[in-house]
VEXTOR-940317 format. One record per residue (C-alpha): x, y, z. Coordinates in steps of 0.1 Angstrom, whole numbers, plus 5000, padded with zeros to 4 digits. Layout:
XYZ...
//
This chain:
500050005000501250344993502650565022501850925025502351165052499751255077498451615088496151625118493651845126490351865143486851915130483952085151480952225146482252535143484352455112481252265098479452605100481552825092481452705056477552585058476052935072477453125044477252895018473452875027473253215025475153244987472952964979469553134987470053394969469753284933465953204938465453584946467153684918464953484895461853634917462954024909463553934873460153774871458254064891459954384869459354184839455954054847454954424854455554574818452254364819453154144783452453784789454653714761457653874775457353704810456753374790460153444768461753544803460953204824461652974792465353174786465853134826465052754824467152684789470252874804469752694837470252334824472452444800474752574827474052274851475652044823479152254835478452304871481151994879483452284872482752424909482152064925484851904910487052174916485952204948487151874961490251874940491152174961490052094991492551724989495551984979494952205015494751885036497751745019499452095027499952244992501452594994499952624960496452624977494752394943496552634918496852384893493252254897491352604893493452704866492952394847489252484855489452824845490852734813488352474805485452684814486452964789486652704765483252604773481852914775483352994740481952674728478552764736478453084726479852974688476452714689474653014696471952974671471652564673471252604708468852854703466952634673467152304699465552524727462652594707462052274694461952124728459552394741457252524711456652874724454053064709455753354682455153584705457253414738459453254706460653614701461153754733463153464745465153514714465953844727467253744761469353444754471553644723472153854746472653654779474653384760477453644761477753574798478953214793482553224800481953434831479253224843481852914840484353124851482753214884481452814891485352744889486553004913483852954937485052554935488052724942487152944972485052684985487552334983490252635004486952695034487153075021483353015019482553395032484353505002482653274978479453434996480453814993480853764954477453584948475853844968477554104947476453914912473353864929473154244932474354364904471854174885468954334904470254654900470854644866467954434857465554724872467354984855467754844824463754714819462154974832464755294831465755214794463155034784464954704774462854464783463454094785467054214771467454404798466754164826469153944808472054214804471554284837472853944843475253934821476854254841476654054874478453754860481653954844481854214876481953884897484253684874486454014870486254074910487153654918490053644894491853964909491053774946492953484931495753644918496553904946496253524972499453454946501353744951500153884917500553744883504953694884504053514919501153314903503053204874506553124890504352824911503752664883506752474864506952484826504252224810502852134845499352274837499352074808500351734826498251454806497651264836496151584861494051644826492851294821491751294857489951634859488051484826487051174840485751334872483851604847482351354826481351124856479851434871478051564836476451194840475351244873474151554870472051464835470851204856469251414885467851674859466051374845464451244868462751614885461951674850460151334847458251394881457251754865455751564835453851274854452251554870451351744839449751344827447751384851445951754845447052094853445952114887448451844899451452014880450752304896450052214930453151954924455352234914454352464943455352174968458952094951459652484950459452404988461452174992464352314964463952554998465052305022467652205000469152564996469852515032470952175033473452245004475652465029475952155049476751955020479152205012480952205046481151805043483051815007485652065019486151915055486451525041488251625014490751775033490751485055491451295026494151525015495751515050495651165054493951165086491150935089489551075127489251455108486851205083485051065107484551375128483151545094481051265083479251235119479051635125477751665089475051435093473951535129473651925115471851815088469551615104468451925129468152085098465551875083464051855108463552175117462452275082460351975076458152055104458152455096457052325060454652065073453152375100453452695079452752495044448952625042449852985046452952965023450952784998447953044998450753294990452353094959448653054941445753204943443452864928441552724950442152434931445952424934445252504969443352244980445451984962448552124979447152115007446551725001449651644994451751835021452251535044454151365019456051645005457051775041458151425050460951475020463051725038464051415058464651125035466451325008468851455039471351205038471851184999472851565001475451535025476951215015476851374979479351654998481251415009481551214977482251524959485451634987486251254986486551254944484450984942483051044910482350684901480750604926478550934923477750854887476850474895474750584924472350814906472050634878470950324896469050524917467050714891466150354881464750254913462450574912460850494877460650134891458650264921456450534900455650234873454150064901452950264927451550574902448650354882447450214916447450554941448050824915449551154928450350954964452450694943454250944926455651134956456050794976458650694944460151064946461250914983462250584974464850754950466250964979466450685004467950474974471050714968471050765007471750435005473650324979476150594992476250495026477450085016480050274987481350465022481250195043483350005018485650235005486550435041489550225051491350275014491150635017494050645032497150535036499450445070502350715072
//
């Protein structure tokens, strides 16, 4: 077995939440942003342009999940290189990420107009929503690189615990996007383009803003570049691993898309009042996991810098305090959701229709916050861990096990059997996670 050195340390619950509280925090704030957007948009009072708005929001967001291993994989690449004491803090890792997400970025914005054609062939909009959505995603596509940009330096800031400055730039994205958005609809009259240039501002001022923070941590370009030797950045092995981790997480991440967007369309089989009152529910619990994503968080940078450090008690102290925080958490929100639910739910709709069905359902939608718990943190601590394989494997199999469970249990109790197979894919992943854990903690590491 290979020897490598070993760097103790301790982890308390202090350390877990001082990454978790303001990762939360970065977290929640991209729903509001998508709120404002909707509200300044919505009140020009053109159905057509709120419609364009909400389908450019939803093609951007899965285009950009398809790159968002560039902040997770990052993240725990980093995080291994501060437990195993690199001075160079994961310098190699974000600036392989950096380079890859321009590249990206570029890529998409080249496909422009295929994208575009796809997007509209997948969602039919009406000419009227066809043209305003045009209008925000030429010019939103422009924010590409920065977007990718920014998902690599927060993996950065995040695998290194700097998670108050990963929080401080997405709150100043986050602002710049209202700001400009608001300005730029109503003050200039742009409209949809407007909301989208105004986030299009808020990515480059962020990008701009996170890449001066990472080259002043290196002393400044001469001290950034003289810590990396010649033809180190471009070492085929490094590369081949950060491509297999980014493929294995595209997977994973096509993979969970799926199977939301296969719950969405069960409920639209089954007539617009169950989508809708369906949709209200998951929007509450995409809450609970905006909160139980800062723990998740805290769990990839604290066991992968266990890993890093070769220090197997740091692990287990992570892995324990993670899950103990997270289950509070769930707790704590599942009942708030399962208690305040009717008075949250009359503010989301107005149908009395919706509302009652909601209403219906909210037993079996509250009880969610606590079965999809453990996948979330044992996700962090796959993702700090660079399991990637065993990420992919485990949603894949897992998404199975939900259509399983809806083929069977959706003819016989309908919209019960549907959100009873939505939990038996988060207790499968829980699951299959926990045995890949149990197995795989010893070879982790290595005696010194």
């Amino acid at each position: 077995m290979t020897t490598r050195p070993q760097h103790p340390f301790d982890v308390r619950s202090k350390d877990v939440w001082s990454i978790a509280l303001p990762a939360s925090i970065a977290f929640i704030t991209d729903p509001m942003v998508g709120l404002v957007d909707i509200t300044v948009v919505g009140r020009l009072g053109d159905a057509a342009l709120l419609g364009g708005l909400v389908l450019g929001a939803l093609v951007f967001d899965v285009l950009f999940s398809l790159a968002y291993f560039l902040r997770i994989g990052t993240a725990g690449l980093v995080a291994q290189a501060v437990g195993a004491r690199d001075p160079r803090d994961g310098l190699l890792h974000v600036s392989r990420a950096l380079i890859l997400g321009i590249g990206i970025g570029g890529v998409m914005i080249t496909l422009a107009l295929p994208i575009l054609w796809a997007a509209e062939a997948l969602l039919a909009p009406q000419p009227g929503v066809a043209a305003a959505l045009a209008d925000y995603f030429f010019v939103r596509i422009w924010s590409a690189p920065f977007s990718l940009i920014n998902y690599a330096l927060l993996g950065w800031f995040y695998g290194r615990a700097a998670a108050r400055t990963g929080m401080l730039l997405q709150l100043v994205l986050h602002g710049i996007n209202i700001v400009c958005s608001i300005g730029l609809v109503y003050g200039l009259g742009w409209g949809v383009a407007g909301a989208a240039a105004g986030t299009l501002l808020g990515q480059i001022v962020a990008a701009l803003l996170g890449l001066v923070i990472l080259v002043r941590h290196y002393g400044g370009i001469a001290g950034l570049l003289s810590r990396m030797a010649p033809g180190e950045l471009g070492d085929a092995h490094a590369i081949q691993r950060m491509f297999g981790l980014s493929r294995d997480l595209m997977i994973r991440s096509m993979a969970l898309m799926g199977a939301y967007a296969w719950f969405a369309a069960q409920g639209s089989r089954m007539g617009e009042v169950s989508l809708a009152a369906n949709a209200v529910l998951l929007n509450l619990l995409m809450v609970v996991g905006f909160f139980l994503d800062g723990i998740a968080q805290a769990a990839e940078q604290l066991a992968g810098k266990a890993v890093g450090a070769n220090w197997l008690p740091a692990y287990d102290q992570a892995y324990r305090l993670s899950m103990i925080w997270g289950l509070i958490i769930a707790l704590g929100l599942g009942a708030f959701w399962y208690g305040g639910g009717p008075w949250v739910i009359g503010l989301m709709t107005t149908n009395e229709a919706v509302r009652a069905q909601a209403l219906a359902y909210l037993p079996i939608a509250a009880l969610c916050a606590l079965t999809f718990m453990p996948a979330f943190v044992y996700d962090g601590i796959l993702i700090g861990t660079t399991q990637n394989v065993v990420m992919r494997n485990g949603m894949v199999v897992s998404l199975a096990v939900f259509l399983g469970a809806a083929a069977l249990l959706q003819p016989a109790w309908g919209n019960w059997g549907l959100w009873a197979a939505l939990h038996c894919w988060f207790l499968a992943r829980g699951g299959i996670y926990w045995w890949a854990l149990e197995r795989r903690r010893a070879s982790l590491f290595s005696p010194a």
